[in-house]
C-alpha positions as CSV (number, residue, x, y, z in Angstrom):
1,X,0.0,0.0,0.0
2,X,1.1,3.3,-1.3
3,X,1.5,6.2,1.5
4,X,-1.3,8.4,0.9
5,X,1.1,11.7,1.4
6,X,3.8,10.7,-0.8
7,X,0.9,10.3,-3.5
8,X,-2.1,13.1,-2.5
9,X,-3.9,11.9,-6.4
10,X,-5.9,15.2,-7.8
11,X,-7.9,16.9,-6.9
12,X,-6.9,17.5,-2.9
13,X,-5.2,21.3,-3.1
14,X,-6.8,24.6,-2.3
15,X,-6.9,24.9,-6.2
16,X,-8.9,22.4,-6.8
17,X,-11.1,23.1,-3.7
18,X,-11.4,26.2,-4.6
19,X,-12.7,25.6,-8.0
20,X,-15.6,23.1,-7.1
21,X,-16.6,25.2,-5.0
22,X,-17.5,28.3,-7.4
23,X,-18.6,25.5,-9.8
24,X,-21.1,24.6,-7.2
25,X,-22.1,28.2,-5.9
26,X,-22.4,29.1,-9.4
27,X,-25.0,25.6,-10.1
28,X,-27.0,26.7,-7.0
29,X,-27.5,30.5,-7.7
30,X,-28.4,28.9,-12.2
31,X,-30.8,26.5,-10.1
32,X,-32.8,28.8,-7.3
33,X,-32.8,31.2,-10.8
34,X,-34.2,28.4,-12.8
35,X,-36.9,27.5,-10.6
36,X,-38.1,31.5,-10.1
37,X,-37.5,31.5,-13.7
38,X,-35.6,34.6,-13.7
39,X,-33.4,33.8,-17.3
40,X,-30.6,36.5,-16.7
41,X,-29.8,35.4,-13.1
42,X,-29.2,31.6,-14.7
43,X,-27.1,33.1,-17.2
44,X,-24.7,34.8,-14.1
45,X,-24.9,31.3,-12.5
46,X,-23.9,29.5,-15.7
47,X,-20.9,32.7,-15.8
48,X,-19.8,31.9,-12.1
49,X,-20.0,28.1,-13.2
50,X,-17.3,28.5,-16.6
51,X,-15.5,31.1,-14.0
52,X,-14.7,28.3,-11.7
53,X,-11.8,26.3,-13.6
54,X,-10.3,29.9,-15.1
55,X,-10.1,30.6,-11.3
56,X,-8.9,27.2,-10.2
57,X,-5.9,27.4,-13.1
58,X,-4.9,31.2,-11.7
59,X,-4.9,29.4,-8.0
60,X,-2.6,26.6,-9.3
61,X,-0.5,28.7,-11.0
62,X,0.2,30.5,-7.6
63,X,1.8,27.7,-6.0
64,X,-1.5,26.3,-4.3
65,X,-1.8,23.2,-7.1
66,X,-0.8,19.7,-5.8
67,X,2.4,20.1,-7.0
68,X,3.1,23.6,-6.3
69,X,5.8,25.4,-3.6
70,X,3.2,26.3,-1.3
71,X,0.7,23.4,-1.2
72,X,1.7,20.9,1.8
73,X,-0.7,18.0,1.9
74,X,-2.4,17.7,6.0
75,X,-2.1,14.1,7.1
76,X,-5.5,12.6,7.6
């Protein structure tokens, strides 16, 4: 068995974290808009949604990626 800090896989950084987490604030503002059916404000969610990985990528780039210099994986 492989030791889960020398291999932290994808997707556990503050990048990546940081990107589902507009992704899913964007999905719930485009859904609450949906159901009130209030078109512009689903368009803004769907905007926040395709901001999410843009933001994500800008994060990584800043050293907070898996990989980067100031990303240190917490044991569990």
């Amino acid at each position: 068995m492989s030791n889960p800090l020398a291999d932290p896989g994808h997707g556990h950084s503050p990048a990546a974290w940081t990107t589902v987490l507009i992704m899913l604030v964007g999905l719930a503002i485009g859904t609450v808009a949906l159901f009130l059916g209030s078109w512009p404000v689903v368009a803004a969610g769907a905007v926040v949604v395709v901001l999410g990985p843009i933001i994500g990528w800008i994060v990584s780039k800043a050293g907070y990626g898996v990989n980067g210099p100031k990303y240190s994986p917490k044991a569990h």
